[in-house]
N, C-alpha and C positions, 0 to 999 in steps of 0.2 A: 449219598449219606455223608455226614457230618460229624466229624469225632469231637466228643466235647474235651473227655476225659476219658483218660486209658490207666488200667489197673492191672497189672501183675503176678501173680501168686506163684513168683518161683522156688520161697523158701519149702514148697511142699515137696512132696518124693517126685519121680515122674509121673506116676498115676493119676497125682490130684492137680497138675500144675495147668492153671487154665488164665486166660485175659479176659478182664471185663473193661467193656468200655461201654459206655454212656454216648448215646449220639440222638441227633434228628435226622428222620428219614421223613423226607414227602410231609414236611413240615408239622411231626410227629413223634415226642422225645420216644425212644425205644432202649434199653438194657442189652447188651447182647453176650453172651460165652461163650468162649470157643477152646478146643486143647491148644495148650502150649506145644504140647509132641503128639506125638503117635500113640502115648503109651494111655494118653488123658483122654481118647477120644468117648471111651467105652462111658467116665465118667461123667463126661458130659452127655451122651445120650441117654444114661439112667436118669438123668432131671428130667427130660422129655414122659420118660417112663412112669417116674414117680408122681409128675402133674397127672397123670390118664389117672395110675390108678387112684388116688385120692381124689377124684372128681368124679370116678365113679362110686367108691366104697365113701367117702364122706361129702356127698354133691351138694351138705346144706353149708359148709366150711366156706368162706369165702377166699381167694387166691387168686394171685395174676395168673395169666394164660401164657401159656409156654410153649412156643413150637421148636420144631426142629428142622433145621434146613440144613443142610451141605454141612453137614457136620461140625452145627452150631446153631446154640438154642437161643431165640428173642423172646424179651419176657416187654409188655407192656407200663408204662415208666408210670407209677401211680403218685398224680398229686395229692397231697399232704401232708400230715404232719406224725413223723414215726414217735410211737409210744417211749422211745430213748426222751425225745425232746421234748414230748407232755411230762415227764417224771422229773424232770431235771429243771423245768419252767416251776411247779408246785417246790420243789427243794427249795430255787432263789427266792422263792415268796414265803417259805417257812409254812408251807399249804400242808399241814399233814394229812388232814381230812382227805383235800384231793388225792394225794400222794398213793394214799391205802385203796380209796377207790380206784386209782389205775391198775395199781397191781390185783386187785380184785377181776377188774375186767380181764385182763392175761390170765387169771387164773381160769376164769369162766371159759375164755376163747381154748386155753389148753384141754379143757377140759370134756369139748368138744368131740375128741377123738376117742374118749371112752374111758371108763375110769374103775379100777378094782380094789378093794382091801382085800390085802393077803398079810400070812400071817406064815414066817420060813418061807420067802417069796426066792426062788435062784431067779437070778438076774444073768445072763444069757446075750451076750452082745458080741458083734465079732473083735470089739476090741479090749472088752473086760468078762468077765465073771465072777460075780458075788453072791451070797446067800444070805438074807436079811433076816435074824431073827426075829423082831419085833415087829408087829402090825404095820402095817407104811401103805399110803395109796400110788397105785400104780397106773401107767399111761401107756393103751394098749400099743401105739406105734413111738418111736422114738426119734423122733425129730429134733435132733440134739443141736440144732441151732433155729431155733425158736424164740432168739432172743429179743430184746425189746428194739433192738435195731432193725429184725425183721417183718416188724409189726407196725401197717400203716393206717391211720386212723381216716376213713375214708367215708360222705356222709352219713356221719354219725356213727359207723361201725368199724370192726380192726379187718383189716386184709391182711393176708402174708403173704410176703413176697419173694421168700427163697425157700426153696426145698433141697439145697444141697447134698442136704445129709441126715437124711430118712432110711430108716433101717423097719424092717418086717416084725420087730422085736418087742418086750415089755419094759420099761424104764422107770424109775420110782419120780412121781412128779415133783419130789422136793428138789431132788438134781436138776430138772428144766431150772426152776425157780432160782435156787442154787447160785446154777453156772452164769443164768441172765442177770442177775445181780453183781452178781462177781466181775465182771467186764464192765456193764454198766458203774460201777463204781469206783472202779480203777482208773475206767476213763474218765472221771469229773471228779477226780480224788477232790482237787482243789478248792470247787465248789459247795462239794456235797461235809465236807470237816467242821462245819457250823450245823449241819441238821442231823447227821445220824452217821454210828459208825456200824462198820461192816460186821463186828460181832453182835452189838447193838439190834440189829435187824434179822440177823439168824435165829437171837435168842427170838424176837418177838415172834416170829415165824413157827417156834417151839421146834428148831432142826438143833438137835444137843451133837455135843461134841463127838461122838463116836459115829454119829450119819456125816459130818463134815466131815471126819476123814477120809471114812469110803468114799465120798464125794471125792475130795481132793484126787484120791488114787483113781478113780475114774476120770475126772480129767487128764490126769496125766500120759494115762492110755489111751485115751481115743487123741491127744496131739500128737503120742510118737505112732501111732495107726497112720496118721496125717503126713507127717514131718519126718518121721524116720525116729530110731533111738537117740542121734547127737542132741534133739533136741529135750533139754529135760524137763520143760515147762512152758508151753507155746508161750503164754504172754508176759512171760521172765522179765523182756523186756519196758512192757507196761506199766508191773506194778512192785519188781523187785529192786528193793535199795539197797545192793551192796556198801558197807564202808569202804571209801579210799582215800588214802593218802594224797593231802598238795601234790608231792610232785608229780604222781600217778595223772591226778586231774591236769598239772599242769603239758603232762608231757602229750596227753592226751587232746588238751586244746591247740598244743601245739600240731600234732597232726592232721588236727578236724581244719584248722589253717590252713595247712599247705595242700592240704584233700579239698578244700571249700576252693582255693586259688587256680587248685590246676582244672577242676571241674568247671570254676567260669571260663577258663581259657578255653576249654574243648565246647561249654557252650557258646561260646563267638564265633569259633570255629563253625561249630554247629549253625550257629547262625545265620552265618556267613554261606555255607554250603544251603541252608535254607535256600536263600536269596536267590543264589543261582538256581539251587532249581527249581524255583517258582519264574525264575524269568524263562527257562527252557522251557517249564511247562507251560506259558502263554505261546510261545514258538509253538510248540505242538500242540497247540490248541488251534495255534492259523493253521497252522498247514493240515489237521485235522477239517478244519469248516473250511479250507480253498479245494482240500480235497475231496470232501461233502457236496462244493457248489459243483465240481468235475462230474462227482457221481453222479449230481441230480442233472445236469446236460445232458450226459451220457444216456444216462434214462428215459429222457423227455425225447432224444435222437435214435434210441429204439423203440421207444413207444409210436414216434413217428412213421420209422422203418417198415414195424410191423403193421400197423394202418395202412400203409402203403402196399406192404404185401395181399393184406387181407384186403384190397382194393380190388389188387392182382386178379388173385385169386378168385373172384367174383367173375372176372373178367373172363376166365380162364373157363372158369361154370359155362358163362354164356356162351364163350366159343365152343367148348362141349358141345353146349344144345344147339345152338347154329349146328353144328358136325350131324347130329343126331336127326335137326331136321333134310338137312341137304341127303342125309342118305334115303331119309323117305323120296327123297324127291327123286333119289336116282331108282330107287323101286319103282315112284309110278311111272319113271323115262324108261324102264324094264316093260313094262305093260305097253307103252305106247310101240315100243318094237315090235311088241305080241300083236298088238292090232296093226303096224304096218305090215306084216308077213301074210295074216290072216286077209287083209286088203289085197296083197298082191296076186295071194293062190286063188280069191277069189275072180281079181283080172283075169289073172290067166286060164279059169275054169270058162269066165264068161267070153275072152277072146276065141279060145282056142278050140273050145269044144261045143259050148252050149251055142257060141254067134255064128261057127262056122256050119251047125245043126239047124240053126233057123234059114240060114243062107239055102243052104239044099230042098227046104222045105218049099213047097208050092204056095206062099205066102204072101200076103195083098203087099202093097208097098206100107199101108201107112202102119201097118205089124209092123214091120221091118224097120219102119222109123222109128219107131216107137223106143225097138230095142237098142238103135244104135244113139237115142239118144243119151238111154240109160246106160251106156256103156259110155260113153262121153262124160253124163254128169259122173259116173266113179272114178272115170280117167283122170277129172278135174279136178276133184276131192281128192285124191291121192296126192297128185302134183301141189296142192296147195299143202297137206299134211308133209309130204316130206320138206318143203322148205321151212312150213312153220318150226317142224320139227330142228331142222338143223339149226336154225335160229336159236332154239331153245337149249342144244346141245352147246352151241359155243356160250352161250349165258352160265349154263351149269360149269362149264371148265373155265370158264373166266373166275367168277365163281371162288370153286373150287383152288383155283392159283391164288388170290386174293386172302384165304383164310388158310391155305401153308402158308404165307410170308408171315402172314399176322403171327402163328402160332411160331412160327422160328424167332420171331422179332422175340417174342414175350419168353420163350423159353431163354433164351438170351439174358432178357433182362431177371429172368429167377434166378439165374447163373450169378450173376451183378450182384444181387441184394443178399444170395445165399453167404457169398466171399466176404462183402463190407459186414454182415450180421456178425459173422465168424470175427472179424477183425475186432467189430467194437467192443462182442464178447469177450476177447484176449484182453483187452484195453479196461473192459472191468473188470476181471477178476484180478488183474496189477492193483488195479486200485484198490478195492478192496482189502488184499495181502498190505497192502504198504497201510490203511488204515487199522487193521489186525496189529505192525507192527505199532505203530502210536501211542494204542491202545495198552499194550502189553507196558511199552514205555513209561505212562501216565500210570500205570499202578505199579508200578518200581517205585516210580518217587512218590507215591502216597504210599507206599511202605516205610520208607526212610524216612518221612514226612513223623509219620509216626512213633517211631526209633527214636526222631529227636524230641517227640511231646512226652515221651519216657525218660529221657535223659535229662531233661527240664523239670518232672517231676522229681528223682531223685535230687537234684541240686537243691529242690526247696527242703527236700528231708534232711540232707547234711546239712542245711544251713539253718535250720532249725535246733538238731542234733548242735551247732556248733556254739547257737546261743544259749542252751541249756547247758554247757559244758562252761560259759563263759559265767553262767551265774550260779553255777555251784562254784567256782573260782570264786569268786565275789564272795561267798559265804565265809570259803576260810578264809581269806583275806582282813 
């Protein structure tokens, strides 16, 4: 994200003091608020609050979208042209048709939130209380900054785009109207002294002199709400002309001097300390992407690793089942014992008992051959079974010796890959810490980074301040 411009509001108390900065994100201008302290946080998550519930309770209003993240709201940055700058375009042109038609349209969009005649209306604010006896229309919610600065003309209709300062309460709509004028014309004093004056416009409006007062005192209230009691009139500065004295002016341009002088020194300074650390932040930017290219080796060297193991380990499967057939095999070498034993008591029924019974018998010779054949053919069957058999026993223990080495070899090499895994493990998570620390580094200096696109703004305020001091000199002179 990209800071265009950063805004300040720390003349408020600590409750309201928040920064707004204007930025591009993901190639997308965005608004963002956040507290200046601890004590602002609550205030900036009532704007969150206050977008919900007027999109529920008035969902035909049109309004930027407001979210809330980490304790600070982004508002979407809407292209156009704010109703300040429509009204102030129709003045340089001497447009007054248009002019009324604008303020027409504000009145319409105010008017949106609901609208009552009362007649001894008490007026109920957390920062005034008054009791109006004459008829007046009233505006059921009080969006006290509603002014034409807030208001973006977007195709073809008006958007608003702050809710700062939304109150649950009834406010009389001449006040919106009022206080939007009031600013509005303060700020284009200069321009707007050829087309209409500020009383001029109140009369036409039929707001008589006893509603401008309670006006006035109700501004004054909700700025010291804002600002604290020192201040006796937020926009004093704006649009009040005290008389002063040459030397007053002069002593005063004298300081705005030596304040404007020592302010570019500390921005050179500033500057200067820029510099450096835009150049340490490309330093940490290499060694950020050398230590990226590290990570991603490192990565690609256990992603290999574990291919390798899950190689293994396939491997390891197979040996299993080799294990699992070899022991069938030693079962059915258990059976073939069962039938050489079974073979041998048979010999031995057939030598010793049953051959020795025929022998005694008074028996022709070629009986007698007969059987001494068949004792022959089993004698020869046996003798071939036992050596097939021993053959077959040293195969199995061959075997058998063949697939413990295998399996010692391999449990070995799991040992190996267990240890270097571990190692490279240790070897990442270094890295990663040291790019954590980087990280943390690179938003130090885009803090300070920041600090000085502030201190760059005030320099152009005093040095604004110092030209306005230098031609009111000029006057008396």
């Amino acid at each position: 994200m990209d800071v265009i411009f950063a805004k300040y509001t720390r003349e408020r108390l600590p409750n309201y003091q928040i920064a707004t900065y204007f930025a591009v994100d993901q190639g997308k201008k965005i608004v963002l608020k956040k507290p200046l302290r601890e004590e602002a946080e609550a205030h900036v998550a009532k704007m969150s609050e206050t977008y919900n519930w007027i999109k529920t309770e008035y969902d035909y209003i049109s309004l930027v979208e407001c979210n809330l993240i980490d304790k600070q709201v982004s508002f979407e940055f809407l292209e156009g042209e704010s109703l300040d700058a429509l009204l102030l375009d129709a003045a340089r042109k001497n447009d007054v048709h248009s002019f009324n038609e604008l303020i027409n349209s504000y009145l319409s969009f105010v008017r949106q939130f609901g609208v009552t005649k009362e007649t001894n209306a008490a007026i109920k604010t957390p920062f005034f209380e008054v009791t109006f006896l004459e008829p007046l229309e009233l505006i059921k919610i009080a969006n006290i900054d509603l002014i034409f600065e807030n208001l973006i003309r977007y195709q073809n209709a008006f958007t608003m785009i702050d809710y700062e300062w939304v109150f649950e309460c009834a406010i009389p709509l001449n006040y919106l109207l009022y206080r939007s004028f009031l600013l509005f014309y303060h700020k284009h004093r200069e321009e707007l002294g050829h087309f209409i004056s500020l009383e001029e416009q109140m009369e036409a409006w039929q707001i008589n002199p006893s509603e401008l007062t309670v006006f006035d005192s109700m501004e004054k209230a909700f700025q010291r709400y804002v600002m604290g009691n020192t201040y006796e009139y937020a926009y004093s500065k704006q649009y009040l002309q005290p008389a002063q004295s040459l030397t007053m002016l002069k002593s005063k341009l004298n300081d705005s001097e030596l304040a404007m002088n020592k302010l570019e020194d500390d921005l050179i300074l500033q500057e200067t300390e820029l510099e450096k650390m835009k150049v340490l932040n490309r330093e940490l930017a290499k060694q950020a992407n050398q230590s990226l290219l590290v990570q991603n080796k490192l990565e690609l060297s256990l992603h290999e690793e574990k291919k390798k193991t899950e190689e293994l380990l396939i491997r390891l499967e197979n040996q299993e089942a080799k294990s699992i057939l070899l022991s069938q095999v030693t079962e059915q070498s258990q059976d073939w014992h069962d039938t050489k034993n079974l073979l041998e008591k048979l010999l031995r029924q057939l030598t010793e008992k049953r051959f020795l019974k025929v022998l005694k018998l008074n028996k022709s010779e070629s009986e007698k051959s007969i059987i001494s054949n068949i004792v022959a053919d089993l004698q020869r069957l046996f003798d071939e079974y036992l050596i097939k058999n021993e053959t077959y026993e040293k195969e199995i223990h061959a075997k058998l010796n063949h697939l413990s080495v295998l399996l010692h070899e391999n449990s070995g090499k799991v040992d190996d890959l267990t240890r270097l895994t571990i190692q490279q493990q240790s070897e990442y998570e270094k890295i990663l810490q040291q790019n954590h620390v980087n990280f943390v580094a690179m938003q130090h200096f885009k803090n300070l980074y920041e600090e000085q696109l502030h201190v760059q703004t005030l320099y152009e305020e005093l040095k604004k301040s110092y030209h306005e001091a230098f031609q009111e000199l000029q006057k008396y002179k």
